[in-house]
C-alpha positions, 0 to 999 in steps of 0.5 A: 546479488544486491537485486536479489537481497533488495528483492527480499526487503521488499517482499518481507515488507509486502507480507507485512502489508498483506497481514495489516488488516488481520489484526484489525479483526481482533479490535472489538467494539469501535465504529470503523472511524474510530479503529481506522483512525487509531491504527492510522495515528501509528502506520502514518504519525509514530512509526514513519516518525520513529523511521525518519529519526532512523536516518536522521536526528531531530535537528537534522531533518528540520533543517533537511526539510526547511530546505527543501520545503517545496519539496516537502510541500508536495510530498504533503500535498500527494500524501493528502490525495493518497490518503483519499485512496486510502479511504476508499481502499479499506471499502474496497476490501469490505465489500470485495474481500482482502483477495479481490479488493486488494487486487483490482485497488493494487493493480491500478495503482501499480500502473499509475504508480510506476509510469506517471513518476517515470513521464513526470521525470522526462523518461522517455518510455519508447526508448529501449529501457523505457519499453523494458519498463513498459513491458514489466508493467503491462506483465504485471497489469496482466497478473492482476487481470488474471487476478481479478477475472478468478474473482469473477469466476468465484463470484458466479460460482458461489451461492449468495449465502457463501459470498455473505459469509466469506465477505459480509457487505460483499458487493461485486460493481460497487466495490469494483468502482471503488477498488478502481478508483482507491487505485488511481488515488493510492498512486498519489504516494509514489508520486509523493515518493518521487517529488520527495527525492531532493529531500532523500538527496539531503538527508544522505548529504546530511548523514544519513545512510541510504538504506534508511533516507527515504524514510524522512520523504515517507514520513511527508507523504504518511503526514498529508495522508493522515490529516485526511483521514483524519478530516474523514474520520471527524466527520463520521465521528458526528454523523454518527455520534461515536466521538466518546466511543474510545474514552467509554470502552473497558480497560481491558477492550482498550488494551486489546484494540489500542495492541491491535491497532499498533500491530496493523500500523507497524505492518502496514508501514512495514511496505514502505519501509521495506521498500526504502530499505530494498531500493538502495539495492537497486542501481540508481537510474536502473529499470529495477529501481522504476519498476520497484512500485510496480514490484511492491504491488505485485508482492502485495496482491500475491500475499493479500491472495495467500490470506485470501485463501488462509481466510477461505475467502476462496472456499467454493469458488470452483476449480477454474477460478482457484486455476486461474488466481493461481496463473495471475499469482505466477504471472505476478512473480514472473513480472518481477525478473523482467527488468533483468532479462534485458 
């Protein structure tokens, strides 16, 4: 029963993610540095602030932090790399759409993100949970291959006007190379997850309940991503001359974006706070609790597929490629329940 109700945490968070980059549709008249870099102050600075005071207080969690400040450090630093990935995963959707940029990006990220924690931890993967967990990825891999080849087919299957209009900068072998490589970077906040885990440790020995004491090492990780793509942003900000583009824009316009731009940060954070929330579920130690970055992306790909469809990215793609996202989905599911059939 608690795997289930984990499960569910996740999934709510995961729609949550999925939806994210809805409302940044509504935000009018900024460059994108201006409106990444806003809705970013929210889903990276105040809403994992406003999480990590959930476990802990102020003093609590400076003094949680100070004492594992090598482990806080790396957090930092992973986010950092993380935000990279970041980057590149919203020019992944620009030129592959929400379905297809998602999918490719996620499920590099999902294998990564789950395996390299697991090595980095001395698991043995040959050993008989270590191939459970082994075949759980590789099913999920799947999935998102399955994913990724209806993408194909709706490529060929729609003329060049219909691909413009579902996804403007649509661009299949650029925005591939770049789906694959915001994959590999957005691995980095798993591992960032992972070496925070003495400070999640002392945040519960400090008070802190443990269905919200992740949320103070997601806070670490959201932090080194945000000054990333804050450097980014800075540098567009004056190639491009937009840096007065906010304090020029109407009050009205300003309401609208600044409300947005809240929306899609708390959506986005949602995934890891669900995810915090879903593993202290999950037996410690447990294939399940390996497997759970695996089973965030998972999640994600299917719901970024179903605003795929909502969105008609998927209009005139052809029977055999909707057949075919539609198995990739089903597998994506099935991988979930793995690691509770042995």
């Amino acid at each position: 029963m608690n795997t289930i109700i984990g499960l569910i945490i996740i999934a709510i968070g995961s729609m949550g993610q999925s939806s994210s980059y809805v409302p940044i549709n509504k935000v009018k008249n900024w460059s994108w540095e201006n409106f990444w870099l806003v809705q970013g102050v929210f889903a990276w600075l105040i809403f994992p602030v406003l999480g990590a005071f959930l476990a802990n207080s102020l003093p609590e969690l400076v003094q949680v932090y100070s004492a594992n400040s090598g482990a806080a450090l790396q957090s930092i630093g992973y986010g950092a790399l993380w935000g990279i990935g970041g980057l590149t995963f919203g020019l992944s959707m620009r030129y592959l759409g929400i379905a297809l940029g998602q999918s490719v990006a996620l499920g590099t990220c999902a294998g990564f993100g789950t395996l390299i924690p697991a090595v980095l931890a001395g698991d043995n993967l040959f050993s008989p949970k270590g191939l459970v967990l082994l075949l759980a990825v590789v099913v999920t891999l799947v999935g998102i291959a399955l994913v990724g080849y209806a993408g194909s087919l709706r490529s060929k299957n729609m003329s060049e006007e219909e691909r413009r209009k579902a996804i403007k900068d649509f661009a299949l072998k650029k925005g591939l190379l770049i789906a694959l490589f915001a994959g590999v970077m957005s691995a980095c906040f798993s591992l960032g997850l992972s070496a925070g885990i003495p400070i999640k440790e002392a945040a519960i020995a400090a008070g802190a309940k443990e269905i919200f004491a992740q949320n103070p090492v997601t806070l670490l990780v959201t932090i080194g991503g945000f000054f990333t793509n804050l450097a980014y942003c800075l540098y567009m900000n004056s190639k491009n001359k937009t840096s007065g583009e906010i304090r020029k824009t109407s009050k009205s316009v300003l309401v609208n974006n600044l409300l947005f731009c809240a929306l899609a940060g708390l959506l986005w954070y949602s995934q890891f706070f669900g995810l915090g929330m879903g593993q202290s579920f999950f037996e410690p130690g447990s294939v399940m609790m390996a497997f759970s970055w695996s089973i965030l992306m998972s999640l994600n790909v299917v719901f970024s597929n179903v605003w795929g469809i909502i969105l008609k990215e998927w209009k005139g793609a052809g029977k055999k490629a909707v057949t075919f996202l539609v198995i990739g989905m089903a597998v994506l599911i099935f991988s979930l329940i793995i690691p509770n059939l042995f």
